[in-house]
ROFIKE-564394 format. One line per 8 residues: for each residue x, y, z of C-alpha. Coordinates in Angstrom, 1 decimal. Layout:
<atoms>
X Y Z ~ ...
</atoms>
This chain:
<atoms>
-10.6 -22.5 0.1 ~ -13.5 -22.8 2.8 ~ -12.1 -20.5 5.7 ~ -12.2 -17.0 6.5 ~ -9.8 -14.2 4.8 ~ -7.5 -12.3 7.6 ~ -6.9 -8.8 6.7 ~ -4.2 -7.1 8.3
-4.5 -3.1 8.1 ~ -7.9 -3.7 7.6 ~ -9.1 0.2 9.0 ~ -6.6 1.7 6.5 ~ -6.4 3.2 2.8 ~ -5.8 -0.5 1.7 ~ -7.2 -2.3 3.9 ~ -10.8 -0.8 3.8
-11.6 -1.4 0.0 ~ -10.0 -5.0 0.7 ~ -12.8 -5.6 3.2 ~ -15.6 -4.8 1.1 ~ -14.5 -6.5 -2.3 ~ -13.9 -9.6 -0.3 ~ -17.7 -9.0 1.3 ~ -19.6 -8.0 -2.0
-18.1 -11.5 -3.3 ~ -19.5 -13.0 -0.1 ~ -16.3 -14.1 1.1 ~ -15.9 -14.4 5.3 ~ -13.6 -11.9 6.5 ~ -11.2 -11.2 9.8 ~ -10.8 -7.5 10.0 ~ -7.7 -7.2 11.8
-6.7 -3.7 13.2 ~ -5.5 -1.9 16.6 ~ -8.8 -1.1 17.5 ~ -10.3 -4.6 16.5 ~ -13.7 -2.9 15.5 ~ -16.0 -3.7 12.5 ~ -15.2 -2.9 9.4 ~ -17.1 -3.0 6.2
-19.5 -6.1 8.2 ~ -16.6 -8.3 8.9 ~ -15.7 -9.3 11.9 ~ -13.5 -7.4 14.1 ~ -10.6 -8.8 15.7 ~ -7.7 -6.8 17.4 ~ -4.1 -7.3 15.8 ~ -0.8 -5.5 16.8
2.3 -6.1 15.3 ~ 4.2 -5.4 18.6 ~ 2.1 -7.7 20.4 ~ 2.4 -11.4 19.3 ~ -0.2 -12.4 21.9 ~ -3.0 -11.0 19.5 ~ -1.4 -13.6 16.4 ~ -3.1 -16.5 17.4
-6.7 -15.6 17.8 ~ -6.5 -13.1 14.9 ~ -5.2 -16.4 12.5 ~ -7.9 -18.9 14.2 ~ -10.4 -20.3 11.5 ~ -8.1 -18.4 8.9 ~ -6.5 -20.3 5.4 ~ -5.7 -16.7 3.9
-4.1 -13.9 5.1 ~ -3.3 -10.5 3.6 ~ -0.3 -8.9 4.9 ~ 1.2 -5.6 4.9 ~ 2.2 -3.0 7.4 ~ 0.4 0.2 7.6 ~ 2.4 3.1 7.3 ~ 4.5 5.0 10.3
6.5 1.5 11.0 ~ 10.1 1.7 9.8 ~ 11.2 -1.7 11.3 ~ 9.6 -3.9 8.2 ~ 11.8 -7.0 8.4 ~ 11.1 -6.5 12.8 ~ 7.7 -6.5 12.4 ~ 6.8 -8.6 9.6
8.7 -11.7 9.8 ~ 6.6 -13.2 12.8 ~ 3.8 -12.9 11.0 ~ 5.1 -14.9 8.1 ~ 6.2 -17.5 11.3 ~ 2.6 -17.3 12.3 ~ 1.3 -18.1 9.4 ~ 3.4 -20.9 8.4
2.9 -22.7 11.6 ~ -0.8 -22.6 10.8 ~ 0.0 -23.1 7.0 ~ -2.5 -19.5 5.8 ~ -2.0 -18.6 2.3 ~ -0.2 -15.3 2.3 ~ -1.0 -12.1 0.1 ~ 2.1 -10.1 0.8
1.6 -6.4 0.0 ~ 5.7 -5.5 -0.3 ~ 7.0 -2.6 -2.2 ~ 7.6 -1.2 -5.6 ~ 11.3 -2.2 -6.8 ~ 12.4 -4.1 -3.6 ~ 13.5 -6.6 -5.8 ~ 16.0 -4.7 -6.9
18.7 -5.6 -3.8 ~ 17.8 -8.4 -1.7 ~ 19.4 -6.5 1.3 ~ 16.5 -4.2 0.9 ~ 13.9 -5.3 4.0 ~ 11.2 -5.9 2.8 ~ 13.1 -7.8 0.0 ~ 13.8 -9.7 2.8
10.5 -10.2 3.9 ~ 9.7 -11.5 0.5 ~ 12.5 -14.1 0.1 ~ 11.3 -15.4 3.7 ~ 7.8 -16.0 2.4 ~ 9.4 -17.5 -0.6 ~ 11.3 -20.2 1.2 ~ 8.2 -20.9 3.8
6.7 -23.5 1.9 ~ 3.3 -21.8 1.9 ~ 1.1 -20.8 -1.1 ~ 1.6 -17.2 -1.7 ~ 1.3 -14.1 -3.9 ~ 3.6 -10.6 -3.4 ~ 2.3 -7.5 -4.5 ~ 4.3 -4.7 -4.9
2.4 -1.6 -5.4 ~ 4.5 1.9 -6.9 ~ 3.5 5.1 -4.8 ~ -0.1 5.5 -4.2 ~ -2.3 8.3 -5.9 ~ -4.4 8.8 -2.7 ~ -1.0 9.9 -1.0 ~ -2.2 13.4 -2.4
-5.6 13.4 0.2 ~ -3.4 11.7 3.3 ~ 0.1 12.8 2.9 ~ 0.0 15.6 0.8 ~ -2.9 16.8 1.3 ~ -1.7 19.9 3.6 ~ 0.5 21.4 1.0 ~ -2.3 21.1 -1.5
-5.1 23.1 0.1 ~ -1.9 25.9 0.2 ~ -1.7 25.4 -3.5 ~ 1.5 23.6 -3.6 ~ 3.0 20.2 -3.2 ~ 6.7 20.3 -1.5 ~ 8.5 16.9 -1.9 ~ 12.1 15.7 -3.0
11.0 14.1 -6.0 ~ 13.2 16.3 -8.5 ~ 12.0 15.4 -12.4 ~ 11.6 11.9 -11.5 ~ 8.5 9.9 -12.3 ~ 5.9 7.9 -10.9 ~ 3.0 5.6 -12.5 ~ 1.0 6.4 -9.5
-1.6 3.8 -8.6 ~ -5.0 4.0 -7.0 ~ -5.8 2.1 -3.6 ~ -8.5 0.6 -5.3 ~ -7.0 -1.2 -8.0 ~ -4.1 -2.4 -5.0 ~ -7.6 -3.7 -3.1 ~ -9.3 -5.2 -6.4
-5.8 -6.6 -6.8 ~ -5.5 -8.7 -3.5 ~ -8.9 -10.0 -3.6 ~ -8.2 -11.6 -7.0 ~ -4.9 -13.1 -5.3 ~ -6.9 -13.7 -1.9 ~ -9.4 -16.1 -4.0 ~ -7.7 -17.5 -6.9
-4.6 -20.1 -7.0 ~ -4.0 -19.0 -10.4 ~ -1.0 -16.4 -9.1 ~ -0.1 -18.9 -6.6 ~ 4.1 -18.6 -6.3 ~ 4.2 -15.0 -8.4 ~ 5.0 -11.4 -7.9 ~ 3.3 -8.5 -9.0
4.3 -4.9 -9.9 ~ 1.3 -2.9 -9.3 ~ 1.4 0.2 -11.5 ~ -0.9 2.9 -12.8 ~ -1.4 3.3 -16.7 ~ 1.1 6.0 -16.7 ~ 4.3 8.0 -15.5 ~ 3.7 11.4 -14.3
6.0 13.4 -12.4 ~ 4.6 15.8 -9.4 ~ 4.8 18.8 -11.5 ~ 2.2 17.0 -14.1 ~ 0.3 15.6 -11.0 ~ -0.2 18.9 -9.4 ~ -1.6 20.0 -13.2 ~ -4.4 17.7 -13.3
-5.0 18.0 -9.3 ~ -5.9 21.9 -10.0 ~ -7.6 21.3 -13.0 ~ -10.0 18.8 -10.7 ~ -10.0 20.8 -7.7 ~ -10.3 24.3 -9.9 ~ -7.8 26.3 -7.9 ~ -3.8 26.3 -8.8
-1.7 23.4 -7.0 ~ 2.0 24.1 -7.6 ~ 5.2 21.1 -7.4 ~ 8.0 22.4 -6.0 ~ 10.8 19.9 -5.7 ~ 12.4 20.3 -2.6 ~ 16.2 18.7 -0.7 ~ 15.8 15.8 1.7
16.8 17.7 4.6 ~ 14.1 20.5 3.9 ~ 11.7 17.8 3.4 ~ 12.3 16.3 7.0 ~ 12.2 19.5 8.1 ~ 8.9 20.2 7.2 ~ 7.4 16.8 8.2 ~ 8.7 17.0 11.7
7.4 20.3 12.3 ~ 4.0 18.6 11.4 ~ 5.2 16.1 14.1 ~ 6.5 13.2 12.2 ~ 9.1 11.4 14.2 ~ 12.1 11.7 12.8 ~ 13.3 8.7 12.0 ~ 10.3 8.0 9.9
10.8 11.4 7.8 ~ 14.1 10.2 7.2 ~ 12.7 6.9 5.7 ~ 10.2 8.4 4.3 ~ 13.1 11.2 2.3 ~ 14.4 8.0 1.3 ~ 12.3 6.5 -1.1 ~ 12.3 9.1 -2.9
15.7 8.1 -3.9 ~ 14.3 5.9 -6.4 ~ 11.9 8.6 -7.5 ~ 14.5 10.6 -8.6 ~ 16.6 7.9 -9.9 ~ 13.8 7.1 -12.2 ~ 12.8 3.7 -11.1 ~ 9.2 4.3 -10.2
8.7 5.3 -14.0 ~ 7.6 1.9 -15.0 ~ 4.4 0.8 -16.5 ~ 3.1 -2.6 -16.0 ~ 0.3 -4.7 -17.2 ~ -0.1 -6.7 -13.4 ~ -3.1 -4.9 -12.4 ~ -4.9 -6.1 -15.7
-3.4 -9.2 -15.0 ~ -4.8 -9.9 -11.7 ~ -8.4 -8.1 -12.1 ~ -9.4 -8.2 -15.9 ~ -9.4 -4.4 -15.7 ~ -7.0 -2.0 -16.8 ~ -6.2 0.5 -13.9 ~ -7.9 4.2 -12.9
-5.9 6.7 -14.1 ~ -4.9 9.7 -11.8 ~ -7.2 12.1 -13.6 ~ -9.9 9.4 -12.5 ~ -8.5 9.0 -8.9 ~ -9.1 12.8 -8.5 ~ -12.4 13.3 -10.1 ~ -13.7 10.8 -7.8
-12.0 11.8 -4.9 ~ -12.5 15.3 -5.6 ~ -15.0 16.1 -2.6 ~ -11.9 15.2 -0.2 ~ -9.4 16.9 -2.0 ~ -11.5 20.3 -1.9 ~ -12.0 19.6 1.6
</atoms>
């Protein structure tokens, strides 16, 4: 593997700590985003999902490619299945950030998504990382500094995972054949529900953080009078189905798997990312 790494995403939550991994191992890296600029001393190169035209020079001198779709999109299967097309035409390793229990139904689309990369013929990896733990500084963030988180989550669990160990995660599978052909569910070291998430987010931040579980339609409510499009707080009160359900309460060993390390707890994700959280 002598070309450079294309990182889709590459200015987000994901995408950021990708960059730099792949840099401090002195890989050479395509920072693909919107705005095309720098990131982390990679290159720049401008990349829209709604605008094929930018595909080819973002995939020139590229063998591997990691793919996700940042958040706001609804239209996965839309989106995301040219970019498996380009890839395959230029026969790019694909790191394929999917979801947590899409394997589930293979209606679901990114499931669909997946099963295309499957049958492409190219060397890939799928990771399917559970609900991230910096959600509480981007999403959440808002109900937190008024001492409460508001989300339809009822009892239900999640084994929360830090962005970091989904970034150490990639890199592995971005510069090792070793998980060539496999699928990865990207956990943290343990199920908490929101009510013991809020616990250990006031004891980091020192002021009281309250869960209250909340209906689907209240939810949207609140999210598109932060000006959310609708559609996407509909989707977005949707996977939380699952939460409720009790899917997102498993615990896997992948991240150890892929990075030799076991993965940051949420106690860990706070402490560090306390400054932000206070903010």
């Amino acid at each position: 593997m002598v070309g450079k790494i294309l990182v889709l995403g590459a200015t987000g939550n994901v995408g950021t700590p990708l960059v730099k991994a792949l840099r401090t191992q002195g890989q050479a890296v395509k920072a693909a985003s919107r705005s095309g600029k720098p990131v982390e001393g990679a290159e720049g190169v401008v990349f829209d999902y709604a605008d094929p035209s930018t595909f080819g020079p973002a995939f020139e001198g590229v063998d591997r490619a990691y793919v996700m779709l940042p958040s706001g999109y609804v239209n996965a299967k839309e989106l995301l299945l040219p970019v498996i097309e380009a890839a395959k035409a230029r026969q790019v390793k694909v790191v394929f950030q999917s979801v947590f229990g899409v394997d589930a139904d293979d209606s679901i689309p990114y499931r669909q998504v997946e099963i295309a990369l499957e049958k492409s013929g190219l060397p890939y990896v799928i990771l399917r990382p559970n609900w991230f733990s910096d959600n509480f500084q981007t999403y959440w963030k808002a109900g937190i500094d008024h001492g409460q988180i508001a989300v339809p989550a009822g009892e239900g669990k999640s084994s929360f995972i830090d962005v970091r160990d989904i970034a150490a995660s990639a890199a592995a599978a971005l510069t090792s054949d070793r998980f060539d052909g496999k699928a990865f569910n990207l956990t943290g070291p343990k199920a908490l529900s929101y009510g013991e998430a809020a616990k250990i987010l006031s004891d980091v931040i020192g002021k009281p953080v309250a869960y209250t579980a909340i209906s689907d339609e209240a939810f949207i409510g609140i999210l598109t009078g932060a000006g959310v499009p609708n559609d996407y707080a509909t989707f977005l009160a949707s996977i939380f189905y699952p939460v409720r359900e009790g899917w997102t309460a498993a615990v896997t060993g992948d991240v150890e798997t892929l990075t030799g390390k076991a993965p940051r707890s949420l106690e860990t994700y706070a402490k560090d990312n306390a400054q932000a959280l206070k903010a």
